[in-house]
N, C-alpha and C positions, 0 to 999 in steps of 0.2 A: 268502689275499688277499681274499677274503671278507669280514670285519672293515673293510677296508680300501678299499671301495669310493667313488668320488668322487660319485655319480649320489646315494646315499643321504645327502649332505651339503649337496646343493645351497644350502639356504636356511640355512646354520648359519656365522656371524661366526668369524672367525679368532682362533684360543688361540696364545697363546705357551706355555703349561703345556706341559711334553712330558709327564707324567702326566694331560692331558686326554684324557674318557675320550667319544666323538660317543655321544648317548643318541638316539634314534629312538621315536618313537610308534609302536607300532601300533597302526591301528584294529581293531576285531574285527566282524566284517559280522555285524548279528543273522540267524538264520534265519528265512527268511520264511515267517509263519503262511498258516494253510491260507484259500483264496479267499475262503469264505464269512465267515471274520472280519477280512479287510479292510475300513474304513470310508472308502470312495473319495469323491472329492467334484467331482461336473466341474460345472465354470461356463464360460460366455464372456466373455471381456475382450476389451476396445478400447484401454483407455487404456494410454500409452506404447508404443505400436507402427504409429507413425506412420497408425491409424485403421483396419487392417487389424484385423481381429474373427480371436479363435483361442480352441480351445475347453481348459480346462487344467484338467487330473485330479491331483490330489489328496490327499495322506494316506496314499500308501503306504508300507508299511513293508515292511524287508526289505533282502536283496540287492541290489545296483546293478545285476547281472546280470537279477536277474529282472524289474527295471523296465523295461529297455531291452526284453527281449523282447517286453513288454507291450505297451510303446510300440511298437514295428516292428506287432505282430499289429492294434495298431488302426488306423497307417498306413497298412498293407497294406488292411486292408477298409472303411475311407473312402478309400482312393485318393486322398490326398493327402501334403502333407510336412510337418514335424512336428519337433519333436526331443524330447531325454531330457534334462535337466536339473537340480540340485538340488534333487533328487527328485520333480519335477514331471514329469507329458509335458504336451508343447503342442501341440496338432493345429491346422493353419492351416483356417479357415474354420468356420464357425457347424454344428458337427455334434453340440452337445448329448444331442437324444434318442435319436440313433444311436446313439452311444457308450455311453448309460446302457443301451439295449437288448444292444448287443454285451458289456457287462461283465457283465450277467444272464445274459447265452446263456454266456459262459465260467465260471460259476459267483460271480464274484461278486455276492452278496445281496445287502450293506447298501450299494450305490450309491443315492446322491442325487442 
């Protein structure tokens, strides 16, 4: 029943073929290279966020998983809120150099 699942069709138009055969992507998550060859990149932006300033890192590769941990570990010690997004994380409020120190202190290098 497996095969036969409805959740993994969601987005797929209806066949009248009864030999139609549902194909599915998988994605395949690259594994994430070691800290030090990350090339992160944190900036501040204002525009489009109705004038609210948030500080957004950049260039990660890797896991969804190990982005999101990122993201929480630097939420957690800016103590503010934030999210994980299209590979981005966005830290709310202007914490630039904090965060380029705090990705030094966890091993990544090549932060800008």
């Amino acid at each position: 029943m497996k095969n036969n699942d409805w959740k993994e069709r969601l987005n797929i138009v209806y066949s009248t073929n009864p030999d139609f055969k549902y194909q599915t992507e998988e994605k395949e998550e690259t594994e994430t290279p070691e800290k030090r060859h990350q090339r992160l990149r944190v900036s501040i932006e204002k525009k489009g966020r109705g004038g609210k300033t948030v500080t957004l890192i950049t260039g990660f590769e890797g896991k969804e998983d190990d982005l999101k941990e990122l993201g929480k570990t630097l939420k957690t010690k800016c103590g503010v809120g934030g999210t994980v997004k299209d590979g981005e994380i966005v830290i709310q409020g202007d914490f630039k150099q904090r965060i380029i120190d705090l990705l030094k202190a966890e091993g990544y290098t090549q932060t800008k």
